[in-house]
C-alpha positions in Angstrom: -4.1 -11.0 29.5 -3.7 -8.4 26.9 -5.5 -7.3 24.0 -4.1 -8.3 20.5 -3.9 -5.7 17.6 -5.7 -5.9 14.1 -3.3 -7.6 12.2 -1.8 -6.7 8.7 -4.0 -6.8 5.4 -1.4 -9.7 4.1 -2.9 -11.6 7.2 -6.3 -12.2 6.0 -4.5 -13.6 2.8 -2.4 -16.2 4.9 -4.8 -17.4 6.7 -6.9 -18.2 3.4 -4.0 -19.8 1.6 -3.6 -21.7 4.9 -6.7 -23.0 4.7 -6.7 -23.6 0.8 -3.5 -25.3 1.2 -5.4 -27.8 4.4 -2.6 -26.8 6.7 -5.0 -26.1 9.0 -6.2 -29.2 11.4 -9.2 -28.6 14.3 -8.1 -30.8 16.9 -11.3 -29.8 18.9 -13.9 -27.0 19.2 -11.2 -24.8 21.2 -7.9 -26.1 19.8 -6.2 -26.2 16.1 -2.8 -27.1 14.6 -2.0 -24.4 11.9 1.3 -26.2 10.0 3.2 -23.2 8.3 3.8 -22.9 4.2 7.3 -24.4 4.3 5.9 -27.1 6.3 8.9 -27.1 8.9 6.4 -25.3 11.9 3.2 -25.8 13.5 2.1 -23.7 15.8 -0.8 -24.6 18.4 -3.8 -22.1 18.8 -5.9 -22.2 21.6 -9.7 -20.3 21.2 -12.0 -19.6 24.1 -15.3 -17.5 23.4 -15.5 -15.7 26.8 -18.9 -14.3 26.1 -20.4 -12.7 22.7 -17.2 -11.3 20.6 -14.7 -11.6 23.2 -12.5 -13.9 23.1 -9.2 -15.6 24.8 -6.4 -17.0 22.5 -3.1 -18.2 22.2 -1.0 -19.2 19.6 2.8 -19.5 19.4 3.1 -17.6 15.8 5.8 -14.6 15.8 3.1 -12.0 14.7 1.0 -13.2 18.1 3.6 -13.7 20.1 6.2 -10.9 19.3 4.1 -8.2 17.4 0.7 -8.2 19.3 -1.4 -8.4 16.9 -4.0 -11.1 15.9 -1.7 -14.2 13.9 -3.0 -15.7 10.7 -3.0 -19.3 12.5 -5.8 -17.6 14.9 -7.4 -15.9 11.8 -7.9 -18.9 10.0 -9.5 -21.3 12.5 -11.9 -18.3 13.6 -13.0 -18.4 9.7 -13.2 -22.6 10.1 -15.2 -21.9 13.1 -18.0 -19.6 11.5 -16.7 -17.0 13.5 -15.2 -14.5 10.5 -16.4 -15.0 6.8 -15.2 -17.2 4.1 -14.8 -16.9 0.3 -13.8 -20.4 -1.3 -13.1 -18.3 -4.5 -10.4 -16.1 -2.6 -9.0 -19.5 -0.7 -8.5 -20.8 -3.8 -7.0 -18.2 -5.6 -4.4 -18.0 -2.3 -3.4 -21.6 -2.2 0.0 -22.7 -2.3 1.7 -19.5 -2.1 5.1 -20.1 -0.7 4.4 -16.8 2.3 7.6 -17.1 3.9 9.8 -17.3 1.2 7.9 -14.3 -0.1 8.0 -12.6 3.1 11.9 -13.0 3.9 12.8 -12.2 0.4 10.7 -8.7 0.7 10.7 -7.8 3.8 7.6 -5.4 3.6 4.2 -6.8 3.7 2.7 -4.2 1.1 5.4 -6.0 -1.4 4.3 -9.4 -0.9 0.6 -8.3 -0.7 0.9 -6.7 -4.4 2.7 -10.1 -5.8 0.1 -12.5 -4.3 -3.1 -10.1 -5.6 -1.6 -9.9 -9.1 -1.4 -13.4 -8.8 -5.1 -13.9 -8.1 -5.5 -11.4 -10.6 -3.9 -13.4 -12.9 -6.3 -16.7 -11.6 -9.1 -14.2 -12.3 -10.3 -13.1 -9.4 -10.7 -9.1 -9.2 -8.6 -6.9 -6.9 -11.8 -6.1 -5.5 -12.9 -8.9 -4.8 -9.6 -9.5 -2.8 -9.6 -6.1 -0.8 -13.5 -6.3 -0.3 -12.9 -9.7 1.6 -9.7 -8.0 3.5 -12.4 -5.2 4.7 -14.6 -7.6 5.8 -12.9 -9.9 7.8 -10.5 -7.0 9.1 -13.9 -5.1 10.2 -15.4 -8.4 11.7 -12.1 -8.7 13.7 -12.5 -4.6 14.8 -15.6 -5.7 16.4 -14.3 -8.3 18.6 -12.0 -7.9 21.9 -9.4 -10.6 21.4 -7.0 -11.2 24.6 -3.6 -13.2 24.5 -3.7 -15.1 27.7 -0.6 -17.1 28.3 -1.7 -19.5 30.4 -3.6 -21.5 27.6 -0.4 -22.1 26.1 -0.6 -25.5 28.4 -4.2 -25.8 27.7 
């Protein structure tokens, strides 16, 4: 097992859209299908609350499996699962937001992260607003130990 990284701002914003967009489906209290925003991948996540705030995942996104760091498909179902904080007024404002279009096309997160705010800006929801729920959910996820464990990927 090893420990994931905080993940990216942009992140936070995926995994809302994802959920605005109800790509994400809870199979069970430990399992979820995330489908991505082109609708061509699902990747499986797998969530087990060792004790309070640790936790062991898996999920076959790149950003958890090739960057280390915690994926937006894990993200989201921790935010369906009470475990991280939700505002329906930034899912909405991130729904149907073609990511990886967005993200191939730009290549740098901080791009894409500027497009997709001004485009909740222009839904009318603040900057702020946006950045303030980043903060939160990014500090939340600073508080917990999440582990990759690669044997759940069969679980």
């Amino acid at each position: 097992m090893k420990p994931l990284e905080k993940p990216p701002r942009i992140k936070v914003l995926e995994a809302a859209g994802s959920i605005g967009d109800n790509r994400v489906r809870v199979v069970d209290s430990t399992h979820a299908v995330v489908t991505s925003s082109t609708g061509e991948r699902s990747y499986r996540v797998v969530l087990i609350q060792e004790e309070a705030g640790v936790f062991r995942v898996y999920s076959d996104d790149n950003g958890t499996i090739h960057r280390g760091y915690i994926g937006y498909p894990i993200i989201a179902f921790m935010i369906l699962k009470g475990l991280l904080p939700v505002d329906n007024t930034v899912v909405k404002a991130f729904t149907g937001i073609p990511w990886k279009e967005l993200n191939e096309k730009y290549k740098k997160y901080s791009v894409v992260e500027n497009i997709v705010i001004s485009r909740a800006e222009r839904m009318g929801v603040p900057r702020n607003v946006v950045d303030d729920y980043i903060n939160v959910v990014l500090k939340k996820l600073g508080i917990y130990k999440v582990f990759f464990d690669e044997s759940l990927a069969n679980a």
